[in-house]
C-alpha positions in Angstrom: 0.0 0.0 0.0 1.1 3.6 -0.8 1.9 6.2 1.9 -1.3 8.1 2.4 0.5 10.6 4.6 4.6 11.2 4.3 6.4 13.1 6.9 10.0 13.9 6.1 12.5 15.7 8.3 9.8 17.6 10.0 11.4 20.4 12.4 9.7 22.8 14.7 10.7 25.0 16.9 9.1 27.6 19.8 11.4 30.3 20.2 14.7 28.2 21.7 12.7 25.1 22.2 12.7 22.2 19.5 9.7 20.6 19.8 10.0 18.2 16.5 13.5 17.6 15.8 13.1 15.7 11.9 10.3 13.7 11.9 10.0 11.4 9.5 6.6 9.2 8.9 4.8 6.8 6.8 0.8 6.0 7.6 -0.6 4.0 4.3 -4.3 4.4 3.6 -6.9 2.6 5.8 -4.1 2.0 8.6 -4.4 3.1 12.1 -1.5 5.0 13.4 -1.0 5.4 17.6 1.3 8.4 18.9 2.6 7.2 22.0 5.0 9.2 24.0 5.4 11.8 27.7 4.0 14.7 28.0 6.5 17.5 26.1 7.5 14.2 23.5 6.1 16.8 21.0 2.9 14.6 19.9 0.0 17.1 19.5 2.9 19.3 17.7 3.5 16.8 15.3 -0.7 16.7 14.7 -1.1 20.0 14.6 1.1 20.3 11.9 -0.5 17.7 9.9 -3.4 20.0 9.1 -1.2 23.2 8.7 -2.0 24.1 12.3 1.5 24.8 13.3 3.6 25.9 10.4 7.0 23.8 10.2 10.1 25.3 10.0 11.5 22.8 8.0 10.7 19.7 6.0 7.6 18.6 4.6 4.3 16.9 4.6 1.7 15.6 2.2 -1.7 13.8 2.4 -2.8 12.0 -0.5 0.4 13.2 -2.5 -0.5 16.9 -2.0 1.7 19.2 -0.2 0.0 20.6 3.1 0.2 24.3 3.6 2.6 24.9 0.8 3.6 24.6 -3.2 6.6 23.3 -4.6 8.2 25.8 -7.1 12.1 24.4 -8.4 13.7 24.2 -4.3 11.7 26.3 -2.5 8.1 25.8 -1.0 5.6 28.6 -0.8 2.8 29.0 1.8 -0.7 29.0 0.2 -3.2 31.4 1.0 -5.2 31.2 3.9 -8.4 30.0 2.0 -6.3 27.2 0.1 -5.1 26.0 3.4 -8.2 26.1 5.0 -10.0 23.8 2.0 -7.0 21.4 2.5 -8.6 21.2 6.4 -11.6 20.3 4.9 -9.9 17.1 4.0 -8.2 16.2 7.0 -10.3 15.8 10.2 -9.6 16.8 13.4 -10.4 15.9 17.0 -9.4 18.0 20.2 -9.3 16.9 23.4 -11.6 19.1 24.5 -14.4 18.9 22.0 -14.2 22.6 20.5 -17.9 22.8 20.0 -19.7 25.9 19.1 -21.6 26.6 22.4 -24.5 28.5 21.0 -25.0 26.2 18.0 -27.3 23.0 18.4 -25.9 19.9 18.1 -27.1 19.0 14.2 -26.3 22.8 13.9 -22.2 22.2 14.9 -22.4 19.2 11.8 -24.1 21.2 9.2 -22.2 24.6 9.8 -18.8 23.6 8.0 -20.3 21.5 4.9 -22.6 24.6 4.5 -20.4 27.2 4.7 -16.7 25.4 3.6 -17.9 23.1 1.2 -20.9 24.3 -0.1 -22.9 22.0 0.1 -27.0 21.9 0.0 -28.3 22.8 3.6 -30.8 19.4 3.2 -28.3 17.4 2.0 -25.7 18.7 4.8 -28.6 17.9 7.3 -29.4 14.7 6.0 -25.7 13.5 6.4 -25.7 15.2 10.0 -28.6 12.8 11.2 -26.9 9.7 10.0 -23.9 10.1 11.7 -25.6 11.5 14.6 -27.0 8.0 14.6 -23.9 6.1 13.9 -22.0 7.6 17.1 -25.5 6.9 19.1 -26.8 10.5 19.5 -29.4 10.4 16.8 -31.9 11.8 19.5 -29.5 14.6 20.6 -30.0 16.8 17.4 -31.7 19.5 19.0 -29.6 19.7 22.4 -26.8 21.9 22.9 -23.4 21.2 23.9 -23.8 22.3 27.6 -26.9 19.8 27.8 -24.4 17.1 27.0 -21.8 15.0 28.8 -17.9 15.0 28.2 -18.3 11.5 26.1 -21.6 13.0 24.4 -19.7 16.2 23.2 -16.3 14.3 22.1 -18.8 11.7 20.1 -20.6 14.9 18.5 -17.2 16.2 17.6 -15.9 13.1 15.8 -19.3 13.0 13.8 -18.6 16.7 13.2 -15.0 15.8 11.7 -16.6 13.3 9.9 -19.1 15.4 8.2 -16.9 16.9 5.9 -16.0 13.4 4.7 -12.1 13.9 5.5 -9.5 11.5 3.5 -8.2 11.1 7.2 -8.4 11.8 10.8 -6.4 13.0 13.4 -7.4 12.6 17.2 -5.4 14.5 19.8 -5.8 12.8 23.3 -9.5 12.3 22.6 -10.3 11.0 25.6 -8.2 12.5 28.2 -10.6 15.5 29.1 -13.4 12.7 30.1 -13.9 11.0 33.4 -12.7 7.4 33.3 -16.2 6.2 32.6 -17.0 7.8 30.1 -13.7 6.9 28.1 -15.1 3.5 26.4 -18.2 5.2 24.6 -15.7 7.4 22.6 -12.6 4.8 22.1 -15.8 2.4 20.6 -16.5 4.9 18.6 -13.4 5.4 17.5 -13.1 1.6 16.9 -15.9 1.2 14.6 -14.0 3.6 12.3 -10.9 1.8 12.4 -12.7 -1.3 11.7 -14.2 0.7 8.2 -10.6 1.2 6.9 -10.9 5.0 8.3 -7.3 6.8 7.4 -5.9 7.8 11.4 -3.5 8.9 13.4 -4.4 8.9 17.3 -2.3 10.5 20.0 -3.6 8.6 23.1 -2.5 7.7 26.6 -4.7 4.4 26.2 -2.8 1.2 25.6 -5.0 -1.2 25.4 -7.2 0.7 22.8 -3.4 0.8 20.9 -3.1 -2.7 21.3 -6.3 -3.5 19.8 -6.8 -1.1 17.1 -3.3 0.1 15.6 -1.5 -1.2 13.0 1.2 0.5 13.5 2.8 2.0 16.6 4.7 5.0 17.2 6.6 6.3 20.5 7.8 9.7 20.8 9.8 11.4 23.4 12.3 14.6 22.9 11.1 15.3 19.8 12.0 12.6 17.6 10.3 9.3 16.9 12.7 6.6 18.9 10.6 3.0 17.9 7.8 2.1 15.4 6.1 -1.0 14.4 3.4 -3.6 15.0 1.7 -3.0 18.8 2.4 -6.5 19.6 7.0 -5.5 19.2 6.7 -1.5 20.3 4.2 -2.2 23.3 5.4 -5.9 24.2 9.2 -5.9 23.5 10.4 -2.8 22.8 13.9 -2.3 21.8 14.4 1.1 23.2 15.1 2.0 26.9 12.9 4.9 26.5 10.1 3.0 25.1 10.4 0.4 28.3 10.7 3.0 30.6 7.8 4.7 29.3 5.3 1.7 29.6 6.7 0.5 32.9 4.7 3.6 34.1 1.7 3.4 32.0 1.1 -0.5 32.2 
């Protein structure tokens, strides 16, 4: 299978702080990818500039052979405009951890906004995909409600169905569960699951290891800035080669 999404020698820098010190990644289409890694490994970085969130300061990315945030002209790159970037978005969906929901807008309202107003789509049509995903994450009969009626897992549920509205090529998830109390966790990694199990394109940067070891293909462990072990779930999270990645999971497991 071809690389859906290439990362190569991704650098990024705050002021003096390197954050992503040349990243390079491979996710092929249909494949779920898990970000592993401490807090400060540079994870949600490394997502946020998937989507052209975060500019990079050097290197490059591309999702579905199309660079992200830029043009190649001879050497140099260019940044595209702010509305080209923007319908690139529109292609790659994206999860926070904490739901980013427009407050005053009603639940079906949060799904149909984007389509609408981004894509262009037909408001009935827009509406009519709403509803069914509404019912595929299990909140058909939440249409109406607003996000302050709802619970943590509710609103992160309405948020994936809101990602998924715009019928993205792929998905990004940053810690989706780790602004919900510990029973509410399951109803959003099931969700989550059930796309996995459809062949849905993502990347998921999760505390969670058992939802790794049952839904990634392929797994990744960060720390300092720089990928230090990939592969299956079953070598990174059961015999890792790295000291890092032991130490790492001998506090998590």
């Amino acid at each position: 299978m071809s690389a859906m999404v290439e990362i190569r020698s991704v650098h990024k820098s705050f002021g003096a702080v390197e954050v992503l010190r040349g990243i390079d990644l491979e996710v092929a289409a249909g494949e779920v990818t898990v970000v592993l890694g401490p807090s400060g490994s540079g994870k949600s970085t490394l997502l946020r500039t998937i989507n052209h969130l975060e500019k990079v300061d050097s290197g490059w990315i591309s999702v579905d052979g199309t660079l992200v945030g830029y043009r190649r002209s001879g050497d140099k790159l260019y940044e595209l405009r702010e509305r080209e970037i923007l319908k690139q978005r529109t292609g790659i969906g994206f999860v926070f951890q904490n739901f980013n929901l427009f407050p005053h807008l009603t639940v079906l309202e949060n799904l149909v906004e984007a389509p609408v107003a981004v894509q262009r789509r037909p408001r009935a049509q827009a509406e009519a995909t709403a509803r069914r995903l509404l019912a595929r994450v299990g909140l058909a009969e939440k249409a109406d409600a607003y996000p302050r009626q709802l619970s943590g897992g509710q609103q992160q549920r309405v948020a994936i169905a809101r990602a998924l509205a715009l019928e993205p090529r792929l998905l990004l998830f940053d810690e989706p569960t780790s602004a919900l109390d510990p029973e509410l966790v399951g109803e959003v990694l099931d969700v989550i699951k059930d796309l996995a199990h459809q062949g849905t394109t993502m990347i998921v940067v999760t505390h969670e290891i058992g939802f790794a070891r049952e839904v990634a293909d392929t797994v990744v462990f960060m720390d300092g800035g720089r990928i230090v072990e990939q592969g299956p779930p079953a070598q990174v999270l059961d015999h890792p080669r790295h000291e890092r990645t032991r130490a790492f999971l001998s506090k998590v497991l």
